[in-house]
C-alpha positions as CSV (number, residue, x, y, z in Angstrom):
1,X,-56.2,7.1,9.1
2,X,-53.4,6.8,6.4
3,X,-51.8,3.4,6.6
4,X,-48.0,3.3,7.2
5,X,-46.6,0.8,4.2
6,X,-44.5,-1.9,6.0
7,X,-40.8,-2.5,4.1
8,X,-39.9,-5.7,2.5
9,X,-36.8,-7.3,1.6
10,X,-36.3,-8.3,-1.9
11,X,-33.3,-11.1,-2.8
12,X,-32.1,-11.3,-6.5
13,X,-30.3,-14.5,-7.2
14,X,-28.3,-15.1,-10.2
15,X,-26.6,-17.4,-12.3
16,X,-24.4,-17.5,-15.1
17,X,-25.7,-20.9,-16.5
18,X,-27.9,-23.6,-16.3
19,X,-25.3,-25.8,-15.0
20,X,-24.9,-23.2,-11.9
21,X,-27.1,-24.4,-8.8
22,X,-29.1,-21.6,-7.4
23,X,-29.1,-23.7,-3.6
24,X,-27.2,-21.5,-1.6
25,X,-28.8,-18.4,-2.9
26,X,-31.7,-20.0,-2.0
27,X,-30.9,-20.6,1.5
28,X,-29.7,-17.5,1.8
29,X,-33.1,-15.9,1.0
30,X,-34.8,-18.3,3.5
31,X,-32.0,-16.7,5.9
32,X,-33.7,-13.4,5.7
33,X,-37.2,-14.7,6.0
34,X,-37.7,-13.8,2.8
35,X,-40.9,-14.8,0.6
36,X,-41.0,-17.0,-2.4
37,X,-42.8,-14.0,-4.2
38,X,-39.7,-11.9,-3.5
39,X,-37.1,-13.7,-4.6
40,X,-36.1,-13.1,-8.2
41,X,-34.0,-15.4,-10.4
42,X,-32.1,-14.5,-13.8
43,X,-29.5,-16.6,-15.8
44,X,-27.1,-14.1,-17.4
45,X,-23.3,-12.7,-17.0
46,X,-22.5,-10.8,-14.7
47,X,-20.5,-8.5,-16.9
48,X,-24.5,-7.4,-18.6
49,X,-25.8,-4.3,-17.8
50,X,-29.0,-5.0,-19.6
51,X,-30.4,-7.4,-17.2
52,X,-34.4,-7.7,-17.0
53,X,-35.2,-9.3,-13.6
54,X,-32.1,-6.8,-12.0
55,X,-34.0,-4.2,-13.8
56,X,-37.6,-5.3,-12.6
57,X,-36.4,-5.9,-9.3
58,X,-35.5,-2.3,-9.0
59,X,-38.4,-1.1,-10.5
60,X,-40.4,-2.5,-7.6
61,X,-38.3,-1.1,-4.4
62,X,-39.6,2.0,-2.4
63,X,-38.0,3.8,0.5
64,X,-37.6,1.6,3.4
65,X,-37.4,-1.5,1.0
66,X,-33.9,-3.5,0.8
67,X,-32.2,-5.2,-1.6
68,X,-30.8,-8.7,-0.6
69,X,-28.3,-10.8,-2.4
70,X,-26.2,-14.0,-1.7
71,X,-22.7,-12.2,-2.6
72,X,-21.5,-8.7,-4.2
73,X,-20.3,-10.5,-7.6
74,X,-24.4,-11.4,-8.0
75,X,-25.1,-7.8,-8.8
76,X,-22.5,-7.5,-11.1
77,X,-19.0,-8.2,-11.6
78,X,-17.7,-4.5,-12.5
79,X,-17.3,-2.7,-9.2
80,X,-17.7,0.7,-10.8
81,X,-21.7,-0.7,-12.0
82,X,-22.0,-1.7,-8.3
83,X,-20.7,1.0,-6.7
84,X,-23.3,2.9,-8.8
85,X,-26.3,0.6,-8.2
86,X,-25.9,1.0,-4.7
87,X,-25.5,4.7,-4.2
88,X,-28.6,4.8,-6.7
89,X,-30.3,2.7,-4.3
90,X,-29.3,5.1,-1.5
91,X,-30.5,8.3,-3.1
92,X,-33.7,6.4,-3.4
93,X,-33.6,5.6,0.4
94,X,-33.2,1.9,-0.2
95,X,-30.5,0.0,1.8
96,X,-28.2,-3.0,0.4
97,X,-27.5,-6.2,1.9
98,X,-25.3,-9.2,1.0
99,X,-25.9,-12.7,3.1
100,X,-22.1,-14.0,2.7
101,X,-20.2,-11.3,2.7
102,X,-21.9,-9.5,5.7
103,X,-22.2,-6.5,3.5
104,X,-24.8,-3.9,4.5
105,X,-25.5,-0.3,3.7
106,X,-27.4,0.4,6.8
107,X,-25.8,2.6,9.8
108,X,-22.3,4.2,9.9
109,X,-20.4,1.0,9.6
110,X,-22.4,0.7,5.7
111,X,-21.7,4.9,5.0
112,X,-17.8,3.5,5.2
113,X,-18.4,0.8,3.2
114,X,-20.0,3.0,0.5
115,X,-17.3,5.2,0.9
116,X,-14.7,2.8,-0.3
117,X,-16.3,1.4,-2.9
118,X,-16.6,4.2,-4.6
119,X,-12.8,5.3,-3.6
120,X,-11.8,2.0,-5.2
121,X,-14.2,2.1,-8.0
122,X,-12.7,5.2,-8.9
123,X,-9.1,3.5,-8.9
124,X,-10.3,0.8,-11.2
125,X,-11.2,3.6,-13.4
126,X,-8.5,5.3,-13.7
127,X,-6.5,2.1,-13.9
128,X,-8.8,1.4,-17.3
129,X,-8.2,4.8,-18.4
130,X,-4.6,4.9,-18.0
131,X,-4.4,1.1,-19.9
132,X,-6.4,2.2,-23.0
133,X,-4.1,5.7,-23.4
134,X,-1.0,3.6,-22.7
135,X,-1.9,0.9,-25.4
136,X,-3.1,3.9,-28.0
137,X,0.5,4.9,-27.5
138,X,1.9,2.0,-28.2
139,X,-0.2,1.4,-30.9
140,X,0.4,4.5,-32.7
141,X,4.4,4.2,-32.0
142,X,4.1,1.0,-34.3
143,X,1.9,2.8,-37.2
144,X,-1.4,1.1,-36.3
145,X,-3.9,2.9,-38.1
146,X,-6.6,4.6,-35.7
147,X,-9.7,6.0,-36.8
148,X,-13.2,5.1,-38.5
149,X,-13.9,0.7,-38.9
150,X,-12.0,-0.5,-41.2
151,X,-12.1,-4.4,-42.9
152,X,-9.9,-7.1,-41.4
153,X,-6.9,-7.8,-42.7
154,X,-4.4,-10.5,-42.2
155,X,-1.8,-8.7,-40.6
156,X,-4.3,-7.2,-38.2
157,X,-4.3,-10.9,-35.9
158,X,-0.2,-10.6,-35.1
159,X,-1.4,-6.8,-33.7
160,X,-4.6,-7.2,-32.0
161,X,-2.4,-10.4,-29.7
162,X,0.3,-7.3,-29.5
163,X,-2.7,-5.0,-27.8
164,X,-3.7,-7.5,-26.0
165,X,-0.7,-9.2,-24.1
166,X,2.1,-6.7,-24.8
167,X,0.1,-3.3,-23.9
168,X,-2.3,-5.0,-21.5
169,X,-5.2,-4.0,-23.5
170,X,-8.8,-5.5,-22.7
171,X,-10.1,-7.6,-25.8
172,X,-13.3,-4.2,-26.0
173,X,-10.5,-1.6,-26.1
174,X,-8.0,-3.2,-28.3
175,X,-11.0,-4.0,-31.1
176,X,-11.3,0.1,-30.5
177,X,-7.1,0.6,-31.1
178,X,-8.3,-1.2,-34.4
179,X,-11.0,0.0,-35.5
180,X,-13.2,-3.2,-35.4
181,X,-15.9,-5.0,-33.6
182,X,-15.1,-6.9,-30.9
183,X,-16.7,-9.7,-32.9
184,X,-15.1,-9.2,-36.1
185,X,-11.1,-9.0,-34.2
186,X,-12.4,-12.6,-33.0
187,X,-13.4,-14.0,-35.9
188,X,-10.0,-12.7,-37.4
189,X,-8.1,-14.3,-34.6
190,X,-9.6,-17.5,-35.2
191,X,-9.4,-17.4,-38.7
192,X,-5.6,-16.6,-38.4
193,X,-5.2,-20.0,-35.6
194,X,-6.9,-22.1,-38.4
195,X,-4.6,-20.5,-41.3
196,X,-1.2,-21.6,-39.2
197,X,-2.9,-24.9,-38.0
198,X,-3.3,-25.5,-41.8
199,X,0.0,-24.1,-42.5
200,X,1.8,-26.8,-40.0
201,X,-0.1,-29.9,-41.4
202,X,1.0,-29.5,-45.0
C-alpha cells in the first residue's frame, strides 16, 4: 500500500540585522502551527538574490507543501523577484502564504492576486527600463562618455550626482552610464565630499 505523503508548511523568517527582533515572525509561525524544525532564519537584505536558507528552503518543498512567511517584503523587496518566486512555486504545485498581509495563493481569490503581481511587476519594469534609456539620453546629450570601464576621474563625481538626482537614475545604472563599478563611483563620491570638506577648512 503506497503511503500518501502528508504536506507541511514551511515559514522563512528574515532579518536585515542583528539588531532586528525576529518575535513577531516568530509568532507568526506558531500562528500556523508550524514546527521549530520548519522554520528557517537568515540575516541578509532583502534586495540579495543569493540567499542560502531562501535557497534551502526551496530546495526542500514538494507539491502540496506551502511556503509561509510573516510579510511579502521577507521574501524580497523587488516585486519583480517575488512575483517570480511565487509563480515558480506554482509551477511546482506549491502554494504561498503571508501571516500579516493575509496573502495566499490558494483558490481563485490567490489566481487574482498572482495576476496582479505580475501585472504590476511588469509596470515596475518597464518603469526601470524607461529610467535607464531616459538617463542614457541625457547622459549622452551632455558628452558623457559611454562604453568599456574606464578609471575615475575628478570630474566624474559632479556627473554621477547629475545621473542620480537630475535623470532619476538608480546608484547600479548610473555606475553603468559611467562605465564604473558601483563601488568605485562610491568611493569617488566620497573622495570628492572629503576634497571640498578640505577645500572649505583652509
Amino acid at each position: 500500500m503506497r503511503v500518501q505523503k502528508v504536506a507541511k508548511t514551511l515559514f522563512y523568517a528574515r532579518v536585515s540585522s542583528r539588531e532586528q527582533k525576529l518575535d513577531l515572525q516568530r509568532d507568526a509561525a506558531r500562528k500556523l502551527s508550524v514546527k521549530t524544525a520548519d522554520i528557517f532564519i537568515e540575516k541578509a537584505s532583502g534586495v540579495r538574490h543569493d540567499r542560502p536558507v531562501l535557497a534551502k528552503v526551496l530546495s526542500e518543498l514538494r507539491p502540496g507543501d506551502t511556503l509561509a512567511c510573516y510579510k511579502l517584503d521577507r521574501i524580497g523587496r523587488s516585486l519583480v523577484h517575488i512575483t517570480k518566486l511565487i509563480a515558480d512555486l506554482e509551477e511546482r504545485g506549491i502554494h504561498f502564504r503571508t501571516v500579516e498581509d493575509g496573502l495566499s495563493t490558494q483558490g481563485s481569490t490567490g489566481k487574482l492576486i498572482l495576476h496582479v503581481l505580475g501585472a504590476v511587476a511588469q509596470f515596475e519594469r518597464d518603469l526601470i527600463l524607461d529610467r535607464t534609456r531616459a538617463g542614457l539620453a541625457a547622459a549622452r546629450k551632455r558628452g558623457t562618455r559611454l562604453g568599456p570601464p574606464i578609471k575615475w576621474s575628478p570630474d566624474m563625481a559632479a556627473k554621477a550626482r547629475n545621473l542620480m538626482t537630475k535623470d532619476g537614475l538608480n546608484a547600479n545604472d548610473a555606475a553603468k552610464v559611467l562605465g564604473v563599478s558601483r563601488r568605485t563611483m562610491f568611493r569617488g563620491l566620497k573622495a570628492a565630499r572629503d576634497h571640498d570638506e578640505l577645500l572649505r577648512t583652509e
